[in-house]
N, C-alpha and C positions, 0 to 999 in steps of 0.2 A: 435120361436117354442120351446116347452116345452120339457127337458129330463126328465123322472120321474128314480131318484136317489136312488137305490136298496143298503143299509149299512149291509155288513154279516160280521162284523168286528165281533159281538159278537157269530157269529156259526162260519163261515170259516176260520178268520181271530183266534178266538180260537185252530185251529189245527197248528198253528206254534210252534215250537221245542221251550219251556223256557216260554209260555206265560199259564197260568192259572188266570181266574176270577174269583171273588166270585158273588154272587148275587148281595152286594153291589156294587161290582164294574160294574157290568153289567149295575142295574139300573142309575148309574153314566156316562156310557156312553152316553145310551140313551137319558139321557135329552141333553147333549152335543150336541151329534146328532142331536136332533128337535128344539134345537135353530140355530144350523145350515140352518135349513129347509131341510133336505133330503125325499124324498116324502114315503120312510120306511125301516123300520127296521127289521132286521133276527136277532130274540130272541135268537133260538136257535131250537134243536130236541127233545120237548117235552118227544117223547119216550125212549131216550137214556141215560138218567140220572138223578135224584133226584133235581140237580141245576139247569137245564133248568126246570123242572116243577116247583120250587121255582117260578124263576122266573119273568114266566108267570103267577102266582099267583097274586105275586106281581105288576106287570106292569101294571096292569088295573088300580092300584089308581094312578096312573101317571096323572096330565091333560096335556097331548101334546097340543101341537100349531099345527106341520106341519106332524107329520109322523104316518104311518099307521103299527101296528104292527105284524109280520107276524112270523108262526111256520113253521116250515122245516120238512120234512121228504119224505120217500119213497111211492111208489105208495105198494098198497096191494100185498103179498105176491101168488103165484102159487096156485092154487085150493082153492082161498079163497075170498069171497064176500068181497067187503070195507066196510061194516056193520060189519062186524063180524072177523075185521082186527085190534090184537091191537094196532098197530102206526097208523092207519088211527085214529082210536077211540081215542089216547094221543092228536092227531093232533086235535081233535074237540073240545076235553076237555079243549085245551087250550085257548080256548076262545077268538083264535085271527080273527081281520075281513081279515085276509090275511093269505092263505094257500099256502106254495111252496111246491109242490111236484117233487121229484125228478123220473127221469123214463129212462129204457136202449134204447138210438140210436142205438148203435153198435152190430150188431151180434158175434163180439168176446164176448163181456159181457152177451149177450142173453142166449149166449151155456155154456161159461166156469164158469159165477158168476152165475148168476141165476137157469142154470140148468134146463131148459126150452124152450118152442116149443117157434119159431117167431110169431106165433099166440093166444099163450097165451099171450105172453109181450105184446101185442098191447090189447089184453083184457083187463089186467092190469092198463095198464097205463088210456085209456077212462071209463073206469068203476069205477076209484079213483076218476077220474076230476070229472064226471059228482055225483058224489057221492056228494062229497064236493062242490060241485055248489049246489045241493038237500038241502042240512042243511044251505045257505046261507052267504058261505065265495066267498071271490073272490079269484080264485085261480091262483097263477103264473106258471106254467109249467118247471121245467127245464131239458131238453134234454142234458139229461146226453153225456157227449164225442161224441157233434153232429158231429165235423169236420173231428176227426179220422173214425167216426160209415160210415159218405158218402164216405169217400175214400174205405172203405172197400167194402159198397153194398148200393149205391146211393137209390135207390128204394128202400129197405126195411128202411133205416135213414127218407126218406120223411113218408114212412105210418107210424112212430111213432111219426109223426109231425102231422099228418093227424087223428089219433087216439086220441091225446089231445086236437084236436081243434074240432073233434066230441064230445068228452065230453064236448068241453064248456067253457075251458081254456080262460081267459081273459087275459095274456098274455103268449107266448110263446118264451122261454130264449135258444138260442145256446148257449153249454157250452164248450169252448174251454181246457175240465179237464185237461189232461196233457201238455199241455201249449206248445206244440211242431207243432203249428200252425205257417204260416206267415201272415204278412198283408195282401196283395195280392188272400191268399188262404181264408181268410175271406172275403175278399169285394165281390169275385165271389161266393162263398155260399149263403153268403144274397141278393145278387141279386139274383141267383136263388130260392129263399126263397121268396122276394116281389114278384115273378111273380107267384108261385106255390098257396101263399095264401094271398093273394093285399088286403083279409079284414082283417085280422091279426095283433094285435100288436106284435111287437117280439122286444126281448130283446140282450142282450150278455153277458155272464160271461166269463173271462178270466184270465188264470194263467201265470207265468210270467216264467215259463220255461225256453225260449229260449229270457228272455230281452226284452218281445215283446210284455206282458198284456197291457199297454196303448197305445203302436201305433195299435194294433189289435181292441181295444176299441174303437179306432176315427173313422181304416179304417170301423166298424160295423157303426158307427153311419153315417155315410157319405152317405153310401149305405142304409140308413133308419131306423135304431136300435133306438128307440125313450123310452128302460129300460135297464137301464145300473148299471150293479153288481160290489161291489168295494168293497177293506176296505180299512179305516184309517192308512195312512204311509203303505199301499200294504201287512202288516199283511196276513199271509194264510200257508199253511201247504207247506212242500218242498221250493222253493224259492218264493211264498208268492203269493198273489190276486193283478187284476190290482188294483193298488194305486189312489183312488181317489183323493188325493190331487194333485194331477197331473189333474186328469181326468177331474173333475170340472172347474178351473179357464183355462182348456186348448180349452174346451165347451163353456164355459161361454165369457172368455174375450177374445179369438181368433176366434172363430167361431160363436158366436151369439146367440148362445140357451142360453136355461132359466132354469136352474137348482135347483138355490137355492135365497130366496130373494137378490138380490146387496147389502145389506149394513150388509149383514150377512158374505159374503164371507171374510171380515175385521175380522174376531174371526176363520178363516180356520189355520195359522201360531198356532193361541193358541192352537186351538181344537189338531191339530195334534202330539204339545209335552204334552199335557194333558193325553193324550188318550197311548204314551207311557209309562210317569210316573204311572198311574192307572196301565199298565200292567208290571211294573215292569221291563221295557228297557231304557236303555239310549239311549234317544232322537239323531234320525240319522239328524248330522248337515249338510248333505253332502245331503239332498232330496233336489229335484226339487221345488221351489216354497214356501216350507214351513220349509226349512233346514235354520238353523241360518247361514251357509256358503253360502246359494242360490245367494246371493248379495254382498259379500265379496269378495272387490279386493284388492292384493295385488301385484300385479306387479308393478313397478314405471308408466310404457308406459301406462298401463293402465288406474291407477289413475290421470293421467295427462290429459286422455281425458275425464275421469270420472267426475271430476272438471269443463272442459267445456261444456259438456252435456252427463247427467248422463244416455241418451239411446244408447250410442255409446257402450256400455257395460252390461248392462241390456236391458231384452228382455221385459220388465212388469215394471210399477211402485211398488215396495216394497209393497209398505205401502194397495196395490188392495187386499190383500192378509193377511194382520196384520204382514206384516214382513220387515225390516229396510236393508237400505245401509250401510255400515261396511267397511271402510280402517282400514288394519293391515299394521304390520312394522317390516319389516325384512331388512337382507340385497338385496334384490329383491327390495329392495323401492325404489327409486325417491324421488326428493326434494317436491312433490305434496303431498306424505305419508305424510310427517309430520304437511306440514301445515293442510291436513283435521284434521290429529291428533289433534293439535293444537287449531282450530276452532272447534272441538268437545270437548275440556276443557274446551272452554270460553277464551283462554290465543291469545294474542295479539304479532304473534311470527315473525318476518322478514322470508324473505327469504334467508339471510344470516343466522340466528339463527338455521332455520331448516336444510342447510346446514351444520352446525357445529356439530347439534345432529346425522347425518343421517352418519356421516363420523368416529362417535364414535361406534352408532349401527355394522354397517358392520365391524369396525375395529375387534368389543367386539366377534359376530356372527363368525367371523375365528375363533380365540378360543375358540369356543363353547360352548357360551353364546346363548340363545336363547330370542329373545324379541316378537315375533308374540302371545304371549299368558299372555305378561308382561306389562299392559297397565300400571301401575304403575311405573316401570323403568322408562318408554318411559318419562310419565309425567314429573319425577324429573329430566331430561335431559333437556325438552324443560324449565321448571323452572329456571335451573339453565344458560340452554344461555343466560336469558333475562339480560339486564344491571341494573347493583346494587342492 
């Protein structure tokens, strides 16, 4: 079964504290993206800024391979037709074949942001869809703060699900916005969600609030979620958007769906320090699956079973993913450190020799010497045990 792979790294994944793109760098993502094969891309909000209508200018001379590119914004404004709305109008201008429109669940945001009747918000929202259906976009629907909007007033969160899908919405996104959902409290939504509207596609966006964007993202897809919203290394405003590097090879190569071509997912490790260097972060070594530590053992016990079969400690082969197995060398080593060391120089080292090196480390490491980041000491140690 197919996920189709929603990348807001370059709108949502832009509101994180210290990250700013230029055009260039946007267009740069993008192709990253579509050789990944993600099925599309959120440009950005046309109406909102001089750079995203760049842009979207520019991204049409792009030739994609796999991804569909989509503008962002709100449904039409209170007493205002979506003809005659100008973010609806930015939204059209930008010439994408994919329109996300964003729209209020929740009657706390009905009353307090909008400042509006529940029956106007439900105008709104079906009168944008169906609008932007009329001029021939496909539009993604997203149900702004669906999980909080049903805890509040169940029946009024469904009619604004019910009013996007009378206008016409081809798919419909639960947005978990402020990210203080459980798994548990997703998986019973969207079931009750496949029974409310069983012809439906539906999606899930999720923030990671409470530590929770990617197990909230599985329990959605589990229970049917078949559009799934992410960015790159979890990039997002506050503590950031479910992380699709996670998300993908967790879909993909533990549960069976079909995400992104297989022999693409080997360029997900690069794509994901790329896409930080572009935005001007240093590369977090410490992610799931695509962090340069994801497969780093450094425990002796460890490396020792790691040597005899390298899944008694890795949950994935490395290499599923474009990312390698790594023994470090500290005083935490075992006599096993050193010989991978060793066999990863090319050097031909006893197991007495590595003994010898491994009793100078620890000695060195008391006095506070550090070797875990000194692969060149390590070297000239095992060098120098060798005889003559």
């Amino acid at each position: 079964m197919a996920i189709a792979i929603y990348d807001t790294t370059l709108r949502d994944g832009t509101q994180r504290e210290g990250i700013s793109l230029s055009v260039a760098d946007k267009l740069r993502i993008t192709r990253l993206l579509d050789d990944l094969g993600v099925a599309y891309i959120e440009g950005g909000w046309p109406g909102s800024n001089p750079r995203d209508v760049a842009y979207f200018d520019q991204v049409r001379q792009l030739d994609l391979k796999h991804a569909r590119i989509a503008a962002f914004g709100s449904t039409c404004r209170k007493g205002v037709e979506p003809a005659g709305d100008a973010n609806i109008r930015a939204l059209v201008e930008a010439e994408t074949p994919v329109v996300t429109l964003v729209g209020k669940t929740s009657m706390l945001h009905v009353n307090d942001v909008l400042q509006t009747t529940p029956a106007e918000n439900l105008r709104m929202i079906e009168a944008s869809v169906a609008y932007l259906k009329s001029v021939g976009r496909e539009v993604v629907y997203d149900a702004e703060h669906f999980f909080d909007g049903l805890k509040l007033d169940l029946e009024y969160g469904m009619d604004t699900v019910a009013a996007a899908v009378r206008g016409g919405a081809d798919c419909v996104v639960l947005c978990d916005t402020n990210g203080g959902s459980l798994p548990w409290e997703i998986a019973r939504f969207f079931r009750m969600m496949q029974e409310a509207f069983p012809q439906v596609s539906l999606g899930i966006h999720t923030h990671n609030d409470s530590e929770l964007a990617v197990a909230n993202t599985i329990a959605a897809v589990k229970e049917g979620a078949t559009h799934v919203q992410g960015t790159i290394n979890g990039y997002g405003e506050r503590c950031g958007n479910a992380n699709l590097c996670s998300i993908i090879p967790d879909l993909q190569l533990k549960m069976g769906y079909d995400c992104v071509p297989p022999d693409n997912l080997t360029t997900l490790a690069r794509l994901a320090r790329t896409v930080a260097e572009i935005a001007n972060l240093a590369p977090d070594s410490h992610l799931a699956f695509v962090g340069r530590s994801a497969f780093a053992h450094k425990g002796g016990i460890h490396v020792a079973a790691v040597r005899r079969n390298a899944d008694r400690y890795q949950h994935i082969e490395p290499t599923l993913v474009g990312n390698e197995s790594r023994v470090l060398v500290s005083d935490l080593s075992g006599r096993g450190n050193l010989l991978s060391k060793a066999e990863e120089l090319g050097l031909d080292t006893t197991s007495d020799e590595a003994v010898q090196v491994l009793q100078e480390v620890k000695e060195l490491e008391n006095q506070g010497f550090v070797f875990e980041g000194a692969e060149a000491s390590v070297a000239i140690r095992l060098h120098r045990a060798r005889p003559g």
